[in-house]
C-alpha positions as CSV (number, residue, x, y, z in Angstrom):
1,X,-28.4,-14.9,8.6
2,X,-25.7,-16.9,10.9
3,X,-22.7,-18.6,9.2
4,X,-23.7,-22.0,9.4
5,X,-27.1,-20.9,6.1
6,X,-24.0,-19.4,4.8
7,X,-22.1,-22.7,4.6
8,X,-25.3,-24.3,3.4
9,X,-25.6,-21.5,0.1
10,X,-21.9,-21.3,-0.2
11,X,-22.0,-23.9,-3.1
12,X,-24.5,-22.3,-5.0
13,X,-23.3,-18.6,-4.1
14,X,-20.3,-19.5,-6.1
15,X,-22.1,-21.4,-8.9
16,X,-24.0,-18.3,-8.9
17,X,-21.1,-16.0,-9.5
18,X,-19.6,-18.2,-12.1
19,X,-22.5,-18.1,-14.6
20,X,-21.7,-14.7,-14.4
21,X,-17.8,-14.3,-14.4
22,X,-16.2,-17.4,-14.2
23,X,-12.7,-16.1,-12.8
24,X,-14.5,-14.5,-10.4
25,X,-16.2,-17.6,-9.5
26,X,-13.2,-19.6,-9.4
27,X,-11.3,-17.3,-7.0
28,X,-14.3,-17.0,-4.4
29,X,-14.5,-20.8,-4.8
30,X,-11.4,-20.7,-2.5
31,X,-12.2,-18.7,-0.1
32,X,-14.2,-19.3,3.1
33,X,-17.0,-17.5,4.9
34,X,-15.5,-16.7,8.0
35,X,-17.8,-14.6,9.6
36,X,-21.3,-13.0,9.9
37,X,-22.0,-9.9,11.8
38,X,-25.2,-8.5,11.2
39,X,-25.8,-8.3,7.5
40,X,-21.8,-8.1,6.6
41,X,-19.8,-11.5,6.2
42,X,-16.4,-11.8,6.0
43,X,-14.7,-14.2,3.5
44,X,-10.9,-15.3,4.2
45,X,-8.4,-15.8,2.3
46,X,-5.3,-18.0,2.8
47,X,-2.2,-14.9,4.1
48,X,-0.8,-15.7,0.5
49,X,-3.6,-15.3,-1.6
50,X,-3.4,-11.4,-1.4
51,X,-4.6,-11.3,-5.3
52,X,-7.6,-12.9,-4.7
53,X,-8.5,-10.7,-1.6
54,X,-7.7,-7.5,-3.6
55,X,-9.8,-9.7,-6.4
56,X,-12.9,-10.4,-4.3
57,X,-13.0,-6.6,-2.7
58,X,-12.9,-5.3,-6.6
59,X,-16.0,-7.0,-7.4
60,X,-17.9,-7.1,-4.2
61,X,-21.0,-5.9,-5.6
62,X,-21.5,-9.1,-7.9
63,X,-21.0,-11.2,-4.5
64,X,-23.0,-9.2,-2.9
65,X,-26.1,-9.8,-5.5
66,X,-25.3,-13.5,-6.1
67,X,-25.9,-13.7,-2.3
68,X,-28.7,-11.9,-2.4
69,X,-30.2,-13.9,-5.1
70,X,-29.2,-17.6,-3.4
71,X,-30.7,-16.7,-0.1
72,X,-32.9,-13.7,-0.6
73,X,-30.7,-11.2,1.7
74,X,-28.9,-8.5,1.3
75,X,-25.2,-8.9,2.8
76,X,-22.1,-6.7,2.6
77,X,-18.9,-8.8,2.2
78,X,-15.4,-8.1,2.7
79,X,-12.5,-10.4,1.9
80,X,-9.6,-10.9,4.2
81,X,-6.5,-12.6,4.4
82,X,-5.3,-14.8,7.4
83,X,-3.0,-17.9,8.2
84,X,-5.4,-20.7,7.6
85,X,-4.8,-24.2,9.0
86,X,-6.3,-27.5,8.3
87,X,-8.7,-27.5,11.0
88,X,-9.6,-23.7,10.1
89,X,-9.9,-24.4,6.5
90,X,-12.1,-27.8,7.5
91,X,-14.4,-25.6,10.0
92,X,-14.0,-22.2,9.9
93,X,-17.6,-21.6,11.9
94,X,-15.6,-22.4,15.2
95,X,-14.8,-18.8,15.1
96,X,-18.4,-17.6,15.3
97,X,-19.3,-20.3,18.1
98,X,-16.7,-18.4,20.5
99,X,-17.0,-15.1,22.0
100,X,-13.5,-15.0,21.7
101,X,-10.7,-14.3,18.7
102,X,-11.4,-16.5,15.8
103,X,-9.8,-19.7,16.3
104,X,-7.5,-19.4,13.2
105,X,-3.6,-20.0,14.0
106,X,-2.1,-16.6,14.3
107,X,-4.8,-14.1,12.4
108,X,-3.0,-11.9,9.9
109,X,-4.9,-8.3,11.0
110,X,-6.2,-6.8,7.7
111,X,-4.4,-4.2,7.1
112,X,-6.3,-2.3,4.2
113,X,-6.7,0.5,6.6
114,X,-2.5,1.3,7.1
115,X,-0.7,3.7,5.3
116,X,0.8,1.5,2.9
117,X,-0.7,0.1,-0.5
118,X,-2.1,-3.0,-1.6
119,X,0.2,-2.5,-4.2
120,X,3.4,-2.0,-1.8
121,X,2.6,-4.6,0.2
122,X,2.8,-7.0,-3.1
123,X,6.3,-6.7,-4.2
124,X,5.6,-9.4,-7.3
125,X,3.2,-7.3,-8.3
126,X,4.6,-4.1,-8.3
127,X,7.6,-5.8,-10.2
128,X,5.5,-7.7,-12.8
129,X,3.5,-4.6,-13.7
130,X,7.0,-2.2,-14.0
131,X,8.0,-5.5,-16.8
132,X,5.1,-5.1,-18.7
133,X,5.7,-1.1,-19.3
134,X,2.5,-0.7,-17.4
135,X,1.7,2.0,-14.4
136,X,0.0,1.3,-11.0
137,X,-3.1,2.9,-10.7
138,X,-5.3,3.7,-7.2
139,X,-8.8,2.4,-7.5
Protein backbone atom coordinates (compact mmCIF):
# COMPACT_ATOMS: atom_id res chain seq x y z
CA UNK A 1 0.00 0.00 0.00
CA UNK A 2 1.69 3.49 -1.21
CA UNK A 3 0.78 6.76 0.63
CA UNK A 4 -1.42 8.27 -1.79
CA UNK A 5 -4.49 4.78 -0.57
CA UNK A 6 -3.28 6.00 2.64
CA UNK A 7 -4.48 9.66 2.03
CA UNK A 8 -7.62 8.23 0.53
CA UNK A 9 -8.47 5.96 4.06
CA UNK A 10 -6.99 8.54 6.25
CA UNK A 11 -10.54 10.00 6.90
CA UNK A 12 -12.06 6.98 7.80
CA UNK A 13 -8.87 5.44 9.68
CA UNK A 14 -9.50 8.24 12.11
CA UNK A 15 -13.34 7.94 12.16
CA UNK A 16 -12.40 4.44 12.86
CA UNK A 17 -10.33 5.13 15.90
CA UNK A 18 -12.73 7.54 17.35
CA UNK A 19 -15.65 5.07 17.69
CA UNK A 20 -13.27 3.50 19.66
CA UNK A 21 -11.39 6.22 21.81
CA UNK A 22 -12.30 9.37 20.92
CA UNK A 23 -9.11 11.26 22.31
CA UNK A 24 -7.20 9.03 20.58
CA UNK A 25 -9.05 9.81 17.51
CA UNK A 26 -8.80 13.42 17.95
CA UNK A 27 -5.05 13.47 18.34
CA UNK A 28 -4.27 11.20 15.17
CA UNK A 29 -6.86 13.49 13.38
CA UNK A 30 -3.77 15.93 13.38
CA UNK A 31 -1.29 14.12 12.32
CA UNK A 32 -0.23 13.30 8.75
CA UNK A 33 0.79 10.12 7.03
CA UNK A 34 4.06 10.91 6.01
CA UNK A 35 5.42 7.86 4.76
CA UNK A 36 5.06 4.20 3.66
CA UNK A 37 7.88 1.74 3.53
CA UNK A 38 6.81 -1.62 3.10
CA UNK A 39 4.06 -2.37 5.44
CA UNK A 40 5.24 0.40 8.13
CA UNK A 41 3.89 4.09 7.76
CA UNK A 42 5.04 6.90 9.46
CA UNK A 43 2.70 9.53 10.87
CA UNK A 44 4.17 13.19 11.61
CA UNK A 45 3.62 15.30 14.04
CA UNK A 46 4.08 19.09 14.10
CA UNK A 47 8.06 19.43 16.30
CA UNK A 48 5.61 20.82 19.13
CA UNK A 49 3.22 18.31 19.35
CA UNK A 50 5.57 15.92 21.33
CA UNK A 51 2.43 14.71 23.55
CA UNK A 52 0.63 13.50 20.77
CA UNK A 53 3.73 11.58 19.28
CA UNK A 54 4.36 9.99 22.66
CA UNK A 55 0.23 9.68 22.53
CA UNK A 56 0.05 7.89 19.14
CA UNK A 57 3.21 5.46 19.88
CA UNK A 58 1.33 4.44 23.34
CA UNK A 59 -1.59 3.21 21.51
CA UNK A 60 -0.19 2.06 18.24
CA UNK A 61 -1.86 -1.22 18.31
CA UNK A 62 -5.44 0.40 18.07
CA UNK A 63 -4.04 2.35 14.85
CA UNK A 64 -2.60 -0.39 13.74
CA UNK A 65 -6.08 -2.50 13.68
CA UNK A 66 -8.25 0.49 12.67
CA UNK A 67 -5.92 0.43 9.57
CA UNK A 68 -6.27 -2.86 9.14
CA UNK A 69 -9.86 -2.86 9.29
CA UNK A 70 -10.36 0.43 6.74
CA UNK A 71 -8.15 -1.08 4.08
CA UNK A 72 -7.78 -4.68 4.91
CA UNK A 73 -3.80 -4.59 5.61
CA UNK A 74 -1.72 -5.02 8.17
CA UNK A 75 0.62 -1.87 8.72
CA UNK A 76 3.06 -0.96 11.57
CA UNK A 77 2.99 2.79 12.41
CA UNK A 78 5.25 5.04 14.10
CA UNK A 79 4.60 8.64 15.01
CA UNK A 80 7.26 11.29 14.57
CA UNK A 81 7.69 14.75 15.11
CA UNK A 82 9.12 17.34 12.47
CA UNK A 83 8.99 21.05 11.49
CA UNK A 84 5.93 21.02 9.32
CA UNK A 85 5.20 23.92 6.78
CA UNK A 86 2.21 24.92 4.92
CA UNK A 87 3.13 23.22 1.78
CA UNK A 88 4.20 20.02 3.86
CA UNK A 89 1.12 20.04 5.98
CA UNK A 90 -1.02 20.69 2.49
CA UNK A 91 1.01 17.70 0.60
CA UNK A 92 2.94 15.71 2.62
CA UNK A 93 3.21 12.74 -0.26
CA UNK A 94 5.92 15.01 -2.01
CA UNK A 95 8.30 13.23 0.31
CA UNK A 96 7.47 9.73 -1.05
CA UNK A 97 7.63 10.98 -4.87
CA UNK A 98 11.50 11.87 -4.28
CA UNK A 99 14.26 9.56 -3.75
CA UNK A 100 15.63 12.08 -1.74
CA UNK A 101 15.04 13.61 2.10
CA UNK A 102 11.49 14.31 2.67
CA UNK A 103 10.74 17.65 1.44
CA UNK A 104 9.70 19.01 5.03
CA UNK A 105 11.63 22.41 6.00
CA UNK A 106 14.33 21.28 8.30
CA UNK A 107 13.32 17.47 9.56
CA UNK A 108 13.53 17.24 13.35
CA UNK A 109 15.45 13.58 13.46
CA UNK A 110 13.44 11.34 15.89
CA UNK A 111 15.28 11.00 18.52
CA UNK A 112 13.38 8.13 20.54
CA UNK A 113 16.50 6.14 20.09
CA UNK A 114 19.11 8.80 22.27
CA UNK A 115 19.98 8.49 25.62
CA UNK A 116 17.71 10.90 26.98
CA UNK A 117 13.86 10.43 27.86
CA UNK A 118 10.74 11.37 26.43
CA UNK A 119 10.20 12.66 29.59
CA UNK A 120 13.54 14.86 29.78
CA UNK A 121 13.16 16.04 26.63
CA UNK A 122 9.53 17.61 27.87
CA UNK A 123 10.40 20.01 30.56
CA UNK A 124 6.48 21.03 31.01
CA UNK A 125 5.88 17.75 31.57
CA UNK A 126 8.27 16.70 33.87
CA UNK A 127 7.26 20.00 35.87
CA UNK A 128 3.43 19.43 35.71
CA UNK A 129 3.70 15.87 36.88
CA UNK A 130 6.34 16.87 40.03
CA UNK A 131 2.91 19.62 40.83
CA UNK A 132 0.50 17.09 40.90
CA UNK A 133 2.65 14.94 43.66
CA UNK A 134 2.80 12.33 40.95
CA UNK A 135 6.07 10.16 39.77
CA UNK A 136 7.36 9.56 36.19
CA UNK A 137 7.19 6.24 35.28
CA UNK A 138 9.16 4.22 32.15
CA UNK A 139 6.67 2.43 29.89
Amino acid sequence: MDLSEIKTFWPRIVERVKKQKIHIGSILQEGLPYKVTGNKLQIAFDETKGFHVHTINEHRRLIEEAILEVTGRRMLIDGIGRKLDAAAEAEPAAAEESDTEPALADAVPDTRDESDSWLEQNPMVKKLISSLGGEPVDL
